[in-house]
N, C-alpha and C positions, 0 to 999 in steps of 0.2 A: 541402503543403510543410512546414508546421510538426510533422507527425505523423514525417516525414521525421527530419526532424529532433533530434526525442524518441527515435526508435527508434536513429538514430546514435549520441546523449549516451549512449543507456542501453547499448550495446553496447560502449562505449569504456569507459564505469565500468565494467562487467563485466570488459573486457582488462583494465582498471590493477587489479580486486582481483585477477582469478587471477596478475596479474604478482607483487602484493605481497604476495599469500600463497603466494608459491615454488611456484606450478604449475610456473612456466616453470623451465627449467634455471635454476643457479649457474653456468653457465660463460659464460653470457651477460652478467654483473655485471662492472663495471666494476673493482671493486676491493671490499675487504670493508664498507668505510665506507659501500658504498649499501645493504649487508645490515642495518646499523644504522638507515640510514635509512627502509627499508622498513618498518621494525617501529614508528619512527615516525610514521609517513606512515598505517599502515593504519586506524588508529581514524579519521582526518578525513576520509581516502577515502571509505569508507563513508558514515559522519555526511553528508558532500556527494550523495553520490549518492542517499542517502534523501532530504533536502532538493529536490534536483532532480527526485525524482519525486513528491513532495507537491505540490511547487509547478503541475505538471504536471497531476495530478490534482487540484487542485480549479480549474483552469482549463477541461478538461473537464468537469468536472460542472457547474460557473457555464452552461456552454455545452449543457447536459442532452444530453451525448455519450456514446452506448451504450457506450462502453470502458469507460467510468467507472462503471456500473451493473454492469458485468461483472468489474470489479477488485473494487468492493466485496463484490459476493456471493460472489467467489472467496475473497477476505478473510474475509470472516465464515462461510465453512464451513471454511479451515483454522485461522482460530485458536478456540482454546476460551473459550466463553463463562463464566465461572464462576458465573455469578447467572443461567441456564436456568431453573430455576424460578420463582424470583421475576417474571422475565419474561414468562413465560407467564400466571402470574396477572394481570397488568399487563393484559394484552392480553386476558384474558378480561374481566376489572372492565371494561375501557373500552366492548367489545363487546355488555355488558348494560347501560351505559348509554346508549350511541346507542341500541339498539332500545327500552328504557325511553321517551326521549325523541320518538321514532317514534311506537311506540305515543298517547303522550298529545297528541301533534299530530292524531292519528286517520289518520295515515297506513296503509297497508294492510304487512304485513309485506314 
């Protein structure tokens, strides 16, 4: 029900910004005062519906809900990393000290 839910909110903020980025006709507008309003209205539109999907997503995650694993990975392959390298180093340094660590317990590789 509540996944329901989410998908309704998010589909209704998607109507209100293609409304308030003039997808939809001007002859549909009530008068030109709500064309002024639109333009203010659309930063906080946004701003809320981002809000409402964070809130969202770390609700499922708290709930280690696969949407939420798959939003993340979707995220992190389309935005750019700018520190890729330094990361990688990160991730190798750590990788030789687990097995360092291994190793001196006498653990087998």
């Amino acid at each position: 029900m509540k996944t329901k839910k989410m998908i309704s909110t998010l589909v209704g903020a998607l109507l209100l910004c293609a409304y308030l980025l003039g997808v939809v006709n001007e002859d549909l507008l009530i008068n030109s005062k709500v064309n002024g309003l639109r333009t203010l209205l659309l930063p906080w539109g946004i701003f809320l519906a981002f809000i409402l999907i964070a809130i969202n997503m770390v609700k499922w995650a708290k709930k280690r809900r696969s949407s939420a694993y798959v939003f993340g990975a979707m995220v992190q392959m389309l935005l750019p990393d700018p520190y890729v390298e330094r990361t990688i180093k990160l991730v190798q340094e750590d990788k030789k000290v687990v097995k360092k660590q291994k190793e001196s317990e006498g653990e087998p590789k």
